[in-house]
N, C-alpha and C positions, 0 to 999 in steps of 0.2 A: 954493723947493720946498715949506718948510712952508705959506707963504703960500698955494701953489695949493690945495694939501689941505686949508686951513682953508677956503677958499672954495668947494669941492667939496662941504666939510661940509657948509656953511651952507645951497648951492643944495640938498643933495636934501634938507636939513630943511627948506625952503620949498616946495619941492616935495610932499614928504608931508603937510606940513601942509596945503596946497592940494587935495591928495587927500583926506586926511582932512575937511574941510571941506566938500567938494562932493560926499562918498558919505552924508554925516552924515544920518539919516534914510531912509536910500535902506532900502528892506523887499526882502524876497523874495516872492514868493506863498506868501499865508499859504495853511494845508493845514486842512484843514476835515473833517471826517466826523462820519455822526450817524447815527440812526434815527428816525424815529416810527410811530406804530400809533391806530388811532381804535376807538372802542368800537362792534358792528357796528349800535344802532342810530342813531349820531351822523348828523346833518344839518347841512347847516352854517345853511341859514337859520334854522334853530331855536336856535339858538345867538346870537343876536343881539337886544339891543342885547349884545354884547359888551364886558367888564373888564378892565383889566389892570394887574397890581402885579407890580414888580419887586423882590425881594427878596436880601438878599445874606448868605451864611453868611459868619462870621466876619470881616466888614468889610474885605473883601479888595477891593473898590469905592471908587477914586477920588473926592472928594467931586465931587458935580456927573454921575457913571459915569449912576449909576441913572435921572437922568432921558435921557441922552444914549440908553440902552438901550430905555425907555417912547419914546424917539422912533423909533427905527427900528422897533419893534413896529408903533407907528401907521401910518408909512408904508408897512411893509408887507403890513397886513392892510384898510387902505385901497386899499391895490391890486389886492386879492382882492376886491373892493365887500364889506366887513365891516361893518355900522353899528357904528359905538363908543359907547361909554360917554362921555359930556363928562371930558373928561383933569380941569377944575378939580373939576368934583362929587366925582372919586374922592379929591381929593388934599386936599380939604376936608376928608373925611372920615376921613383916615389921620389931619391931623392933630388933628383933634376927639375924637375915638376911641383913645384913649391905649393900649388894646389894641392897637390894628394899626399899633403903631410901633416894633414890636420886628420884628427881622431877622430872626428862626426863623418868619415868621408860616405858619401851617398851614392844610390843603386847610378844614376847619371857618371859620377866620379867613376864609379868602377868599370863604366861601359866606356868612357873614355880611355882610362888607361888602358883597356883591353885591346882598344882598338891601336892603340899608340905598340903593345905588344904582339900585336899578331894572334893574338888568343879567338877564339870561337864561342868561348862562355868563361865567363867569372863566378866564381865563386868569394862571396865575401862574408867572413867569419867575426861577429861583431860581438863581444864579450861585457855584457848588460849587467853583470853583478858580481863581486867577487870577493868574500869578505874571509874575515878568518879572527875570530873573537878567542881567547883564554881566559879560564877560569881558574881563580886560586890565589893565594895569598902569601905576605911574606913568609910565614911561615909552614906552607905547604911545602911537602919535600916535591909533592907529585900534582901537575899543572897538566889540563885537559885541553886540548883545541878545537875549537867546533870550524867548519869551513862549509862555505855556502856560496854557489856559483851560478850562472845563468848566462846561458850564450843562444843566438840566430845564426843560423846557417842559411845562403841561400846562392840560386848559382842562377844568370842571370846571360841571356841572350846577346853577345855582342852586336850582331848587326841590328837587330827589332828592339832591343830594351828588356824585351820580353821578359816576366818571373818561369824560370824552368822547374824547379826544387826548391822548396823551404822547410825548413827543420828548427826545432826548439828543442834544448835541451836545458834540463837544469837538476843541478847533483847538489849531495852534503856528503859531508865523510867529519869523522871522530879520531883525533888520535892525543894520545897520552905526550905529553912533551912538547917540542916544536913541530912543525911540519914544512911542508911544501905547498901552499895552495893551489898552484900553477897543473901541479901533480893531477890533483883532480878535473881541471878544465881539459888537461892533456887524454885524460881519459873518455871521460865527454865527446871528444873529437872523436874519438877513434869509434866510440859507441854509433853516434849520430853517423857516420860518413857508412857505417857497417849498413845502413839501411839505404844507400845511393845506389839504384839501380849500376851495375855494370854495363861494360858497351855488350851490348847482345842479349840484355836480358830483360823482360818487360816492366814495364815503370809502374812503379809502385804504387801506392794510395794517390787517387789523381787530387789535385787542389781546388777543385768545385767539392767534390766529396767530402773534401777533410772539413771545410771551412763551414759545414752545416751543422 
C-alpha cells in the first residue's frame, strides 16, 4: 500500500514536471496600449533622412535591449518607406561624442547629434519602466512572470528643435516560466511606430488636440 502511494508520488511529480517543462516559456498575449499626436505642421517626407537613438532611464535595459529595440525601430519605419540615418554613422558618433553616452540624453542632445548626422528629424526612443517580477516558491514546480514596460516616443525637428510626433506606450504580458522582457518593449515599438503617419499620408491626431 505504501509502495503504491510512493509510486503515485513520484508519477504526478513527473508528470508536473513534464508540465512544468513544456508550458516553460509559453506567454499570454501581451496587452499593449498607447497614444500618439503629431505637430499639425509635421510631414513625414520632410522628416527624412530620419535618426534614431534608443535611450534607457535608470538602466533598466538588458545589456544588448537597446540595440535589439533600434532594430525593430528600423524595421518598422522601413516599412513605412522612411529613409534612415546609416545605423553605424549614428553609433559612431554616440561613441565618439562622450556627451551622448549618458542615459538621460535630452530632446537638445538629440538635435545635436542629428545635426553632426546629417539627419532632418530624430527620433528618440526613451524606455521609462521595465520590470519583470516571478511568483512561486521553492517548491513550486511552475513559476509565473508578470512584465510591465513603459516607453516615449518622440521625433524631433533638426534645424528648429521643434516636437513633430509624440507617442506613449506602455504594455504588460504573463508567461509561465522565464521570459524575455525586452520581447515585449520590442512589441511596443512596432505597435507605437504602426500609428506614424507615412511619407504621403496625412498626420495623424495633431498635439494641440491630444494634449486637451
Amino acid at each position: 500500500m505504501k509502495l503504491s502511494k510512493c509510486f503515485g508520488w513520484m508519477a504526478a511529480g513527473i508528470l508536473a514536471a513534464g508540465l512544468a517543462s513544456g508550458l516553460a516559456g509559453c506567454s499570454m498575449t501581451p496587452q499593449v496600449k498607447g497614444e500618439a499626436s503629431a505637430d499639425k505642421s509635421f510631414e513625414a517626407s520632410r522628416a527624412t533622412p530620419l535618426g534614431i537613438v534608443v535611450t534607457d532611464e535608470g538602466g533598466r535595459v538588458p545589456q544588448g535591449g537597446a540595440t535589439e529595440i533600434e532594430t525593430s525601430c528600423l524595421q518598422a519605419l522601413m516599412g513605412k518607406n522612411y529613409e534612415l540615418v546609416e545605423r553605424a554613422k549614428l553609433s559612431s558618433l554616440v561613441i565618439n561624442e562622450l556627451r551622448f553616452q549618458q542615459s538621460g540624453m535630452t530632446d537638445a542632445d538629440a538635435v545635436e547629434l542629428g545635426k553632426l548626422a546629417n539627419a532632418k528629424a530624430m527620433m528618440l526612443v526613451q524606455v521609462t519602466d521595465l520590470r519583470s517580477v516571478q511568483s512561486g516558491n521553492e517548491r513550486s514546480l511552475i513559476t509565473f512572470t508578470r512584465e510591465r514596460a513603459r516607453l516615449t516616443m518622440r521625433i524631433i525637428d533638426v534645424q528648429t528643435g521643434r516636437l513633430l510626433w509624440l507617442a506613449s506606450s506602455q504594455g504588460t504580458n504573463s508567461a509561465i516560466g522565464g521570459s524575455e522582457p525586452i520581447e515585449l518593449v520590442k512589441k511596443m515599438v512596432s505597435e507605437t511606430i504602426a500609428k506614424l503617419p507615412a511619407p504621403g499620408e496625412a498626420t495623424a491626431t495633431p498635439l494641440a488636440t491630444a494634449s486637451k
